[in-house]
N, CA, C and O of each residue as an XYZ file, in Angstrom:
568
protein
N     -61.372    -15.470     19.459
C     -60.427    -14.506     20.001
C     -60.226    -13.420     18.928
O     -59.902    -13.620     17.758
N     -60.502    -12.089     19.595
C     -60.142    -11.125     18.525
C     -58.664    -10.992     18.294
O     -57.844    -11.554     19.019
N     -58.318    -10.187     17.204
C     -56.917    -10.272     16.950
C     -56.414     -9.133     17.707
O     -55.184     -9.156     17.658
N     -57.021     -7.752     18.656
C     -56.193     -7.339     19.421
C     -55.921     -8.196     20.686
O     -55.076     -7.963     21.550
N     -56.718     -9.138     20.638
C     -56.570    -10.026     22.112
C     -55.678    -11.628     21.965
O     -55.485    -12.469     22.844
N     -55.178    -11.637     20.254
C     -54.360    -12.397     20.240
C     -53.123    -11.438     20.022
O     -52.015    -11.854     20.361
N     -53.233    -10.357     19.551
C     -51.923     -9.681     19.625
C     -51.297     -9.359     20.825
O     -50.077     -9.205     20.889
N     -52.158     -9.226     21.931
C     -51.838     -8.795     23.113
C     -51.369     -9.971     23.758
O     -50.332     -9.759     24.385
N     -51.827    -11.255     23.820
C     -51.254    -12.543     24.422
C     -49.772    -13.104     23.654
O     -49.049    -13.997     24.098
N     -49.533    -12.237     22.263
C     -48.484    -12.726     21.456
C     -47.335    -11.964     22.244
O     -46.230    -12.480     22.410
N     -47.757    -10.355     22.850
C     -46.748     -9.147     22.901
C     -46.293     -9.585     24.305
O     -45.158     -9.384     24.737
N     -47.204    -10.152     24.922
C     -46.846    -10.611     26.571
C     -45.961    -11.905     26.468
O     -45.021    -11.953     27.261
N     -46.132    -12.996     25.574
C     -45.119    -14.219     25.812
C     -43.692    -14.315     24.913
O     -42.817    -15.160     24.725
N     -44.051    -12.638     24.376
C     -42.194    -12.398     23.670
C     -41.923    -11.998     24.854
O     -41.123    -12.648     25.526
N     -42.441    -11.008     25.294
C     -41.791     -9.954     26.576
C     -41.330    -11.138     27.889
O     -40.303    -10.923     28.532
N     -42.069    -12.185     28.139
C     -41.744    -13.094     29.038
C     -40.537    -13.818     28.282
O     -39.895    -14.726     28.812
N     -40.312    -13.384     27.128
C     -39.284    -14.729     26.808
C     -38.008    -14.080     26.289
O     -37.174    -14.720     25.649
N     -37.855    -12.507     26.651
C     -36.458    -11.614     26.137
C     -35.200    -11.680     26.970
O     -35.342    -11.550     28.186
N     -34.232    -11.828     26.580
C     -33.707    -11.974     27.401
C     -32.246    -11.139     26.650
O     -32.537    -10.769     25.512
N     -30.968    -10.825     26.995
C     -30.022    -10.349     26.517
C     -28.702    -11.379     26.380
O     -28.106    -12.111     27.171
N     -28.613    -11.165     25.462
C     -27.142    -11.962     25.470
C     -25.778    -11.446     24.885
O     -26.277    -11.167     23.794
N     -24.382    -11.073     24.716
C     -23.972    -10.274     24.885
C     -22.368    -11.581     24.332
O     -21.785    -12.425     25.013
N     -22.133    -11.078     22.589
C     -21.047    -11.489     22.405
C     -19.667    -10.966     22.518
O     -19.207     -9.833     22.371
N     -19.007    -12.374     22.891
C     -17.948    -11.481     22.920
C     -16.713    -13.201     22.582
O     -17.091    -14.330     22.268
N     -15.240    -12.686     22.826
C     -14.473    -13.377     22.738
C     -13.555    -14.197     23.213
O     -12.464    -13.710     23.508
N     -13.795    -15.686     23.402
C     -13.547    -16.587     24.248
C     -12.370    -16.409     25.257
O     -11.385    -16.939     24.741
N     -12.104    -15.969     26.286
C     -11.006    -15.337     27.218
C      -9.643    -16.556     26.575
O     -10.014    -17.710     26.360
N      -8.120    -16.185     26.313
C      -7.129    -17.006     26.226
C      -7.076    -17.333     27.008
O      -7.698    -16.747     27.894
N      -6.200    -18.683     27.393
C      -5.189    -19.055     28.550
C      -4.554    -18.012     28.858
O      -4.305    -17.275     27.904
N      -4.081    -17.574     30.194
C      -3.321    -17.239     30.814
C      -3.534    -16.443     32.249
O      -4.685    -16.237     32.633
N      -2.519    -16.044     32.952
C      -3.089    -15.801     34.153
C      -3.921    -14.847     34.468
O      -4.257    -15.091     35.627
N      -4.493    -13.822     34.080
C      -5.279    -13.292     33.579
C      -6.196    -13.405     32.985
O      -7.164    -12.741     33.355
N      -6.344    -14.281     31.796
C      -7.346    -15.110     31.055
C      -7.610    -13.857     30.102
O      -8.729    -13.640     29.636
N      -6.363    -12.946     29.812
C      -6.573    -11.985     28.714
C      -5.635    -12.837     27.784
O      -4.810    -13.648     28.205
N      -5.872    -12.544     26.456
C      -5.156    -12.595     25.240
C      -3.337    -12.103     24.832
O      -2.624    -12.355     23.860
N      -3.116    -11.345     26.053
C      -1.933    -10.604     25.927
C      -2.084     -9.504     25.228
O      -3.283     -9.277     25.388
N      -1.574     -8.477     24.406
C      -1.582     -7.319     23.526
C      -2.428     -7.090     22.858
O      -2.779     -7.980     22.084
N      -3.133     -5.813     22.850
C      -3.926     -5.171     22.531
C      -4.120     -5.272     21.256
O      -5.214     -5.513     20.746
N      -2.949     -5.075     20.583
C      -2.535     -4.480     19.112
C      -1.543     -5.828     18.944
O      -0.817     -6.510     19.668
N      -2.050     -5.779     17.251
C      -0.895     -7.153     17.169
C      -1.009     -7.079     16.033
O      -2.064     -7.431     15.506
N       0.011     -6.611     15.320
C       0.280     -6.527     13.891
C       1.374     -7.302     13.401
O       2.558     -6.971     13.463
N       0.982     -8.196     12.984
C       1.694     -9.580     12.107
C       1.457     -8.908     10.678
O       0.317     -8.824     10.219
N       2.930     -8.283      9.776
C       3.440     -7.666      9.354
C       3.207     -8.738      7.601
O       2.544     -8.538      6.583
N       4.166     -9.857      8.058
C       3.559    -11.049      7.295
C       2.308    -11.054      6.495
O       2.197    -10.776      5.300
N       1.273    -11.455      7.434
C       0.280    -11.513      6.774
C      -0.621    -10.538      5.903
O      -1.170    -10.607      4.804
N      -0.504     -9.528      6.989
C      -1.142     -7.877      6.022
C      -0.134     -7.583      4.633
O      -0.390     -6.840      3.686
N       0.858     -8.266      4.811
C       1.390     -8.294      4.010
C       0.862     -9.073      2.380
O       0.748     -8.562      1.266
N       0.678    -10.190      2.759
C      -0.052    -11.388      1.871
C      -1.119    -10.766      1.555
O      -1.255    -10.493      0.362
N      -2.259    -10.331      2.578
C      -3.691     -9.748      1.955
C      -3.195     -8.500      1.461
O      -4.001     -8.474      0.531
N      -2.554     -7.462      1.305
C      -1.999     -6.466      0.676
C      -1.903     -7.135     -0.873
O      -2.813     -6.856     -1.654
N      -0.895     -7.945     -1.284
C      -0.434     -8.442     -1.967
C      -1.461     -8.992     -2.849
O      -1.357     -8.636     -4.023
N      -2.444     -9.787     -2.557
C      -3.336    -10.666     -3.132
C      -4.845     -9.063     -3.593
O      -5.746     -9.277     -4.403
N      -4.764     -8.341     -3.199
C      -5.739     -7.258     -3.205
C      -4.944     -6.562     -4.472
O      -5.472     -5.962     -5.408
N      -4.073     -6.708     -4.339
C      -3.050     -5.794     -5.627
C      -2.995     -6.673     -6.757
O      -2.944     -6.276     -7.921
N      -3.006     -7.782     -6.426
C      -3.318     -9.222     -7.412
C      -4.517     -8.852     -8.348
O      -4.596     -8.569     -9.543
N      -5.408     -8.968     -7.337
C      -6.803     -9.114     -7.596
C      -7.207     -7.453     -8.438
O      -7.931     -7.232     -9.409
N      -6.699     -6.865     -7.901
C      -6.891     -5.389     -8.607
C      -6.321     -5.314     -9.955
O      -6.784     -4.660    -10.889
N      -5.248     -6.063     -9.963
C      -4.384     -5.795    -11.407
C      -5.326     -6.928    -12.591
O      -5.517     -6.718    -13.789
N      -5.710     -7.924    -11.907
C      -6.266     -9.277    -13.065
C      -7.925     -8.873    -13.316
O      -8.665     -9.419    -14.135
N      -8.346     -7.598    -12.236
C      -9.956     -7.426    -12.569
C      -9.876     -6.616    -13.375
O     -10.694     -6.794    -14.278
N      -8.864     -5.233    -13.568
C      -8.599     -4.456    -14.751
C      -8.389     -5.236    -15.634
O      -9.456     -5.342    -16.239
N      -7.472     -6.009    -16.195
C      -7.907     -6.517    -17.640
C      -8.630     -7.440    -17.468
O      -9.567     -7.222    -18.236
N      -8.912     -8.800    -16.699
C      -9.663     -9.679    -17.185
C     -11.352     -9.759    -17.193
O     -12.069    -10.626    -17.692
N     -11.761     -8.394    -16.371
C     -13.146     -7.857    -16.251
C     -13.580     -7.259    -17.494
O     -14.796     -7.190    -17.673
N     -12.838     -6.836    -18.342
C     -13.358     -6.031    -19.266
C     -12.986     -7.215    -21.045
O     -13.156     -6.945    -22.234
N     -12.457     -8.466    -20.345
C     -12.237     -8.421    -22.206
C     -13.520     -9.333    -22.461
O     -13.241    -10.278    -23.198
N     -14.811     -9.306    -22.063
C     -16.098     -9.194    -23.290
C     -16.517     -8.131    -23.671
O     -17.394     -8.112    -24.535
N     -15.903     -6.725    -23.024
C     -17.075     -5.361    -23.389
C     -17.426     -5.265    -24.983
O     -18.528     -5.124    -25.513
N     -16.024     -5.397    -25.622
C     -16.584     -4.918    -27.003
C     -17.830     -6.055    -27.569
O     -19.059     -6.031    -27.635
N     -16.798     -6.984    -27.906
C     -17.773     -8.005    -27.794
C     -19.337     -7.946    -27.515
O     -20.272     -8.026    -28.311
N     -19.330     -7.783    -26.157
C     -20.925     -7.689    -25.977
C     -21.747     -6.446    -26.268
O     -22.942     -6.390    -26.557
N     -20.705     -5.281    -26.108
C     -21.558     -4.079    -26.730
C     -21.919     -4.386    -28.187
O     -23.084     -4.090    -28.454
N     -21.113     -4.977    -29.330
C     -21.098     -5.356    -30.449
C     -22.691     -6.310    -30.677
O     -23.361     -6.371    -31.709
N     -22.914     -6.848    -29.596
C     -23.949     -8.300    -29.304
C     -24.806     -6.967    -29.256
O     -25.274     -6.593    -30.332
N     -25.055     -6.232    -28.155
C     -26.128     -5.669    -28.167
C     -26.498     -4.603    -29.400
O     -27.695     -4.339    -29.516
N     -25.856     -4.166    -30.042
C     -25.863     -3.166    -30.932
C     -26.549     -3.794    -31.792
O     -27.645     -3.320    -32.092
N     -26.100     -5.010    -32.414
C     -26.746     -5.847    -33.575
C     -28.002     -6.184    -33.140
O     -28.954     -5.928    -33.877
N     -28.183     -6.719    -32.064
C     -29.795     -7.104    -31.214
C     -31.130     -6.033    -31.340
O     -32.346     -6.193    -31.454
N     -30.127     -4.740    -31.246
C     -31.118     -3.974    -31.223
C     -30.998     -3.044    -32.270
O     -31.243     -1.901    -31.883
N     -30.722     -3.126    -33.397
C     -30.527     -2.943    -35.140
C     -31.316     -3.840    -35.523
O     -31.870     -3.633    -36.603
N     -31.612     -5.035    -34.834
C     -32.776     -6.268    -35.534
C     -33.921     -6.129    -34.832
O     -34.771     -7.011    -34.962
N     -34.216     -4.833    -33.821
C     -35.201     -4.917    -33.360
C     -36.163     -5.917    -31.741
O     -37.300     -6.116    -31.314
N     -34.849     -6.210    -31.441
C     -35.320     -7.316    -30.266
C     -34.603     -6.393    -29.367
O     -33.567     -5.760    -29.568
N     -35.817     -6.480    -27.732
C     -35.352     -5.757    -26.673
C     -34.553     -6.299    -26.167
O     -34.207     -5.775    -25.108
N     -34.051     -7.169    -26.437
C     -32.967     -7.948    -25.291
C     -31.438     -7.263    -25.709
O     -30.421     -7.672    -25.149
N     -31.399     -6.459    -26.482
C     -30.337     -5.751    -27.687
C     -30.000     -4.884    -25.929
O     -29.088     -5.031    -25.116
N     -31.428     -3.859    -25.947
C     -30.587     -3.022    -25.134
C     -30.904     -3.472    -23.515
O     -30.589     -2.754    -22.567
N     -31.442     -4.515    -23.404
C     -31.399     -5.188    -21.971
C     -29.653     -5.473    -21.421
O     -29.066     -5.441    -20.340
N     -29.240     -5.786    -23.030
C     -27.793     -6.626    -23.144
C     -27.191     -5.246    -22.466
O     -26.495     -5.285    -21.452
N     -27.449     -4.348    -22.966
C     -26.720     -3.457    -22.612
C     -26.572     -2.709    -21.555
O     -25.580     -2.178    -21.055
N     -27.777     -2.733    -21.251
C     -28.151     -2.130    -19.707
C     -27.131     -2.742    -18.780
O     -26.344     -2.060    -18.124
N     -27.199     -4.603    -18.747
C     -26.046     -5.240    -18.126
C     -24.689     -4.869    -18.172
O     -23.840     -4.763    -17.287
N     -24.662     -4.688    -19.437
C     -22.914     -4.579    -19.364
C     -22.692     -2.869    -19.178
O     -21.573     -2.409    -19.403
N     -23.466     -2.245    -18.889
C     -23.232     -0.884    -18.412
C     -23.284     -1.310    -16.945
O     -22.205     -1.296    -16.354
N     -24.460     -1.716    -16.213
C     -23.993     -2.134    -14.681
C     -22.903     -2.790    -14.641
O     -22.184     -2.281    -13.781
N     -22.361     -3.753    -15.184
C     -21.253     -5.174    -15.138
C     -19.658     -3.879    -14.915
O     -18.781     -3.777    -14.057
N     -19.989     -3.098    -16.228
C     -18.833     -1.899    -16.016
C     -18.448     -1.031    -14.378
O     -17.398     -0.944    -13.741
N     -19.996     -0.437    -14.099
C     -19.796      0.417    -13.173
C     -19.157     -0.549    -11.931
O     -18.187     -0.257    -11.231
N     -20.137     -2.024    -11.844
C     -20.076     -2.367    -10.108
C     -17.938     -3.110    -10.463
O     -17.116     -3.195     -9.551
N     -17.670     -3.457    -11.829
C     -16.316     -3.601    -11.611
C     -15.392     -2.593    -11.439
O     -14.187     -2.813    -11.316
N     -15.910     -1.463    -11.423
C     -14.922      0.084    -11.508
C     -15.005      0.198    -10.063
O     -14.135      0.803     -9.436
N     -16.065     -0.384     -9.465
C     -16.114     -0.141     -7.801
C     -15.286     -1.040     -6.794
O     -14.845     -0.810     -5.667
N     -15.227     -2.414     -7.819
C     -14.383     -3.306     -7.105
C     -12.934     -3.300     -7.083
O     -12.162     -3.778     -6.253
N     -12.676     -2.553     -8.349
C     -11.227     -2.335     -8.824
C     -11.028     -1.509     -7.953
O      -9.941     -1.805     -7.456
N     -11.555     -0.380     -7.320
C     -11.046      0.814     -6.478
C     -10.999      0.686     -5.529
O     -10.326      1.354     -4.744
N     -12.236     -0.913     -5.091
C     -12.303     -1.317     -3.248
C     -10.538     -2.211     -3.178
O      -9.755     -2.020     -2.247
N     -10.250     -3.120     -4.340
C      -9.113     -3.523     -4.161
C      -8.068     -2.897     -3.951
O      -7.237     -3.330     -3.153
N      -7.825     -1.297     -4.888
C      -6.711     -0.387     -4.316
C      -6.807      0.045     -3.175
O      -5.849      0.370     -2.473
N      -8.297      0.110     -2.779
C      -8.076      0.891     -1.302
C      -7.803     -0.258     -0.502
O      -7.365      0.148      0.574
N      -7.856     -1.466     -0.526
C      -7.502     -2.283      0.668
C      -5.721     -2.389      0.307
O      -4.967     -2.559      1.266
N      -5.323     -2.314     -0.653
C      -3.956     -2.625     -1.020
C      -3.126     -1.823     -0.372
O      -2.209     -2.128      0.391
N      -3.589     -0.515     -0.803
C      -2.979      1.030     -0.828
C      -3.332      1.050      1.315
O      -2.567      1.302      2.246
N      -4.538      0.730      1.289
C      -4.350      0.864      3.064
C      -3.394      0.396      3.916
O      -2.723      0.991      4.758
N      -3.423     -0.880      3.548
C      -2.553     -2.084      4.047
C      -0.791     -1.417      3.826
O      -0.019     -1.185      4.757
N      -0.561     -1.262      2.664
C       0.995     -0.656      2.746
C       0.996      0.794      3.345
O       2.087      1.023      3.866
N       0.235      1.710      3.425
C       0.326      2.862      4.560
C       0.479      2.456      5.857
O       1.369      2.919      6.571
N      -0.339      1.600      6.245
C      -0.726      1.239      7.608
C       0.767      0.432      8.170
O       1.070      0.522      9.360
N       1.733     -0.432      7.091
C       2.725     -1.012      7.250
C       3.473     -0.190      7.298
O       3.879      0.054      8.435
N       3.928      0.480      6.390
C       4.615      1.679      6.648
C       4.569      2.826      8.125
O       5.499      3.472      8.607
N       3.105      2.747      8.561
C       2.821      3.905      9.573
C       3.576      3.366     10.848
O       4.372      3.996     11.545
N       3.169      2.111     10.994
C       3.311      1.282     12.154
C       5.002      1.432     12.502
O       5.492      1.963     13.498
N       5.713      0.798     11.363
C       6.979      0.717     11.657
C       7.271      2.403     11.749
O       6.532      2.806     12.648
N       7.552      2.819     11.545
C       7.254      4.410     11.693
C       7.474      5.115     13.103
O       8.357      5.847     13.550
N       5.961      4.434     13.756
C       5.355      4.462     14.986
C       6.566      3.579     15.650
O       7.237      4.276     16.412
N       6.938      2.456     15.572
C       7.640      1.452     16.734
C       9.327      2.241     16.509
O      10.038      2.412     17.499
N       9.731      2.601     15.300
C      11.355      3.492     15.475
C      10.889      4.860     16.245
O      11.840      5.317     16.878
N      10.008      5.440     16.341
C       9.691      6.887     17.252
C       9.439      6.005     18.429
O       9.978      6.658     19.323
N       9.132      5.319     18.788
C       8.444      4.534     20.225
C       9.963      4.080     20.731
O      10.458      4.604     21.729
N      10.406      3.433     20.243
C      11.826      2.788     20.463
C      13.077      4.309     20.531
O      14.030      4.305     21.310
N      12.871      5.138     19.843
C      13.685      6.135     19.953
C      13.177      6.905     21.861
O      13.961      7.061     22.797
N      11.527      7.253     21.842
C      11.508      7.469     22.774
C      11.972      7.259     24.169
O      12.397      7.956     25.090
N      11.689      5.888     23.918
C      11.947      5.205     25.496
C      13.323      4.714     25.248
O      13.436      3.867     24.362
N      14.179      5.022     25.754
C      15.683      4.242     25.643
C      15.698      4.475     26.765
O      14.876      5.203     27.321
N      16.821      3.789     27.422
C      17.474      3.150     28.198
C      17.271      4.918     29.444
O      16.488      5.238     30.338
N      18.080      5.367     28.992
C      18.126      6.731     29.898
C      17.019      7.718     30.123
O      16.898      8.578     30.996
N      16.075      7.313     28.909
C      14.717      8.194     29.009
C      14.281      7.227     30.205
O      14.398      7.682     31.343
N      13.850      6.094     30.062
C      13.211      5.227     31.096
C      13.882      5.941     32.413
O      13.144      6.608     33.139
N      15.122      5.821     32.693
C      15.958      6.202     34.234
C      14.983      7.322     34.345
O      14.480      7.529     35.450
N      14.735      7.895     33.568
C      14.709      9.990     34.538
C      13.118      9.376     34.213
O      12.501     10.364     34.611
N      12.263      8.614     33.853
C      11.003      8.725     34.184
C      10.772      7.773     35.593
O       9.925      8.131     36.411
N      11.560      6.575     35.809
C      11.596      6.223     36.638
C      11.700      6.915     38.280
O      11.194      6.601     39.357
N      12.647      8.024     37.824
C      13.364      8.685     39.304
C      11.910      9.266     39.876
O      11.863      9.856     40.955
């Protein structure tokens, strides 16, 4: 069998065997078999991952950086004695620097998001709640 004539018997028994499948999320109980609310902001918890991101941001600023001297010191001497691993050392701890300057800033931005977004919301529900009162509802009702 040539190989366009096994490629061609390969391209025909995927094509017989495609099929679609299509995820999604297990319907709740209820009469409907929807979930209830769209939006559901548990205040609590964004709260906690806020918190732990601000954690994590504050302990990677200092505790990420206390080998730099240290190891810049390692590589300097390494490569004053002539061995490449001097500035291999270094190459690392120049990446080790940059990708923690990236993580430190992904942690403020999840921190810093999370308390805007807490802030926005409640924000949003005193204008929502101001809107609709009692007498606004009547005259939209009429």
């Amino acid at each position: 069998m040539s190989f366009d004539e096994e490629w061609s018997a390969a391209r025909s028994t995927a094509a017989a065997n495609v099929s679609t499948r299509l995820n999604s999320v297990p319907a709740a109980p209820g009469p409907d078999g929807g979930g209830g609310a769209d939006l559901e902001l548990d205040q609590d918890r964004i709260g906690e991952v806020g918190s732990e991101a601000y954690e994590l941001h504050t302990r990677l600023s200092t505790d990420g950086r206390h080998a730099a001297a240290s190891t810049a010191e390692a590589a300097g001497a390494l490569t004053r004695e002539g061995f490449a691993s001097g500035a291999a050392l270094l190459k690392v701890n120049t990446r080790w620097e940059s990708q923690l300057k990236t993580l430190v800033a992904a942690c403020a931005n999840i921190s810093n998001g999370l308390n805007y977004s807490l802030a926005s919301h409640g924000k949003e529900e005193q204008q929502l709640h101001a809107d609709f009162t009692a007498s606004t509802m009547d005259e939209l009702l009429k």
